[in-house]
C-alpha positions, 0 to 999 in steps of 0.5 A: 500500500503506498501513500497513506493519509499522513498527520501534517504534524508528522510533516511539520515535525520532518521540515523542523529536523530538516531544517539545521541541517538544510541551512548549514548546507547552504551556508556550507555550500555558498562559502564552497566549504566543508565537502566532506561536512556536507556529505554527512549532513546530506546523509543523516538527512537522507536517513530521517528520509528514509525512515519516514518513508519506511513508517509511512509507506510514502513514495519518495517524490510525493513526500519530497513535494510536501516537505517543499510546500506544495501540498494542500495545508502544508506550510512552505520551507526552503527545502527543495526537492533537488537538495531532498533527492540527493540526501536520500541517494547519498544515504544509500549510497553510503551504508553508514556515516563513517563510510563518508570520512574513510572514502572523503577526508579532505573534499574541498567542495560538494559540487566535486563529488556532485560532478563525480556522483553519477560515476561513483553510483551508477552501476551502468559505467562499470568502473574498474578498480583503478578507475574507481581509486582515480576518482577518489584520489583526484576528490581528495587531492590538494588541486585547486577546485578548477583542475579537480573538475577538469580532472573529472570531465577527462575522467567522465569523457573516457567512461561515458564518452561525453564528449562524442556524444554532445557532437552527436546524438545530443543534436538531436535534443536541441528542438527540444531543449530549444522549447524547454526554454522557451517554455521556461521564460515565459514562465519566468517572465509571468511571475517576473512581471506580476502582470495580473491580466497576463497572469490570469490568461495563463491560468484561464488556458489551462485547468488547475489539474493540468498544471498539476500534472504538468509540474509533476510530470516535469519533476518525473524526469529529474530521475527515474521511477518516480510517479508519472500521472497520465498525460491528456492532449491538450489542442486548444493550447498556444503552439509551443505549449502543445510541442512541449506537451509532446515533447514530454510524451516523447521524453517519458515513453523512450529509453533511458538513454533518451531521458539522460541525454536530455538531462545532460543538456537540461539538469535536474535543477532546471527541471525542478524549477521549471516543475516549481513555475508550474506549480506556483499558478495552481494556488493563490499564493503559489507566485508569491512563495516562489519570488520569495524563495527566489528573491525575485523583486 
């Protein structure tokens, strides 16, 4: 059985222990300090994570947007759903904390091992032993942040042919990731602007489930396995609206290979913030939550 009715309390209780923890991330992060430190503060989130999940019986997707904010009588917190994601992927990824200071002593910055991650946790790439103690030692190495993240790419060119593809089968994503954008800023540019008139065009076009769906059906591509609701065709839209509609379609029913090919050149961030726009028109004060999360003015 999945999802059952949880007390909001429960969810109030999760975001309050979250919280410490989320702000020194961000902290942390902004200085580009303490890799290793947010690494551990990533995984004992990524267990209260998991434990919940576990007692609850709740999808990882669905509790990620009630932690956020965008369930109905939930209050809004700053914890996004990116920074949630890869808590818990961290969690697994780490059996126990101390894993963490034996592999990582000195990481300089989480956006290394960010960079590095996908090598390190997916299977698919089957790095061999050598490959695997280059990957660590370059992450703990004395280099300046440049010439590790260099090191990486090199390191990520070898395995998942990047750069081969990018000059390749990536071309074929352009007409979509041309829409993504298009898409993107005219979203941007309606909270942006706060034209009401403009503002409730928009929504008039669509119904409130559709842009629920359509949020959710965004976020669905930030990784694989998560919940995809059942996507209507939807004519009576703007041209670039009904490409997009079929661009996401497109996108869902390929392969996998299509999916992260996609994601190369759109990430996950992008991909969440796009599903957080969408999402901040299906409730009255949807917009004003997310200039202000945002500090847009």
């Amino acid at each position: 059985m999945q999802n059952k009715e949880i007390n909001k309390q429960k969810i109030f209780d999760l975001i309050d222990q979250i919280t410490p923890h989320n702000n020194r991330y961000r902290d942390l992060v902004k200085s580009s300090e303490g890799g290793t430190e947010v690494l551990v503060l990533m995984w004992k989130v990524g267990d209260m994570l998991e434990s919940f999940i576990k007692q609850y019986t709740i999808k990882p997707h669905n509790l990620y947007w009630q932690i956020y904010g965008k369930a109905e009588g939930i209050k809004t917190s700053y914890i996004t759903r990116d920074f949630l994601s890869y808590c818990l992927r961290i969690k697994k990824y780490f059996l126990k904390v101390e894993d963490i200071s034996d592999k990582f002593p000195h990481l300089r910055k989480y956006s290394l091992f960010r960079e590095a991650f996908p090598l390190l946790e997916n299977p698919k790439f089957k790095l061999s032993k050598d490959e695997w103690n280059e990957i660590i030692k370059v992450l703990n190495s004395n280099n300046s942040p440049q010439k590790i993240k260099k090191m990486i790419l090199e390191i990520k060119a070898r395995r998942i042919g990047i750069k081969n593809t990018r000059t390749q089968k990536l071309n074929e994503m352009k007409p979509i990731t041309d829409n993504f954008v298009v898409i993107y800023n005219e979203l941007y540019s309606l909270i942006k602007g706060n034209d009401q008139v403009r503002l409730e065009s928009f929504v008039n076009s669509f119904q409130k489930d559709s842009l629920v769906k359509l949020s959710q059906i965004v976020s669905a591509l930030t990784q694989e396995n998560l919940y995809i609701p059942e996507l209507e065709d939807r004519k009576d839209l703007p041209d670039h609206w009904i490409k997009f509609i079929d661009n996401l379609r497109h996108l869902l029913k390929g392969t996998i290979e299509i999916r992260n090919r996609f994601r190369r050149l759109v990430p996950p961030r992008k991909l969440f913030d796009l599903a957080d726009m969408i999402s901040a028109f299906t409730n009255d004060r949807g917009i004003v939550n997310y200039k202000k999360r945002k500090n847009i003015r």
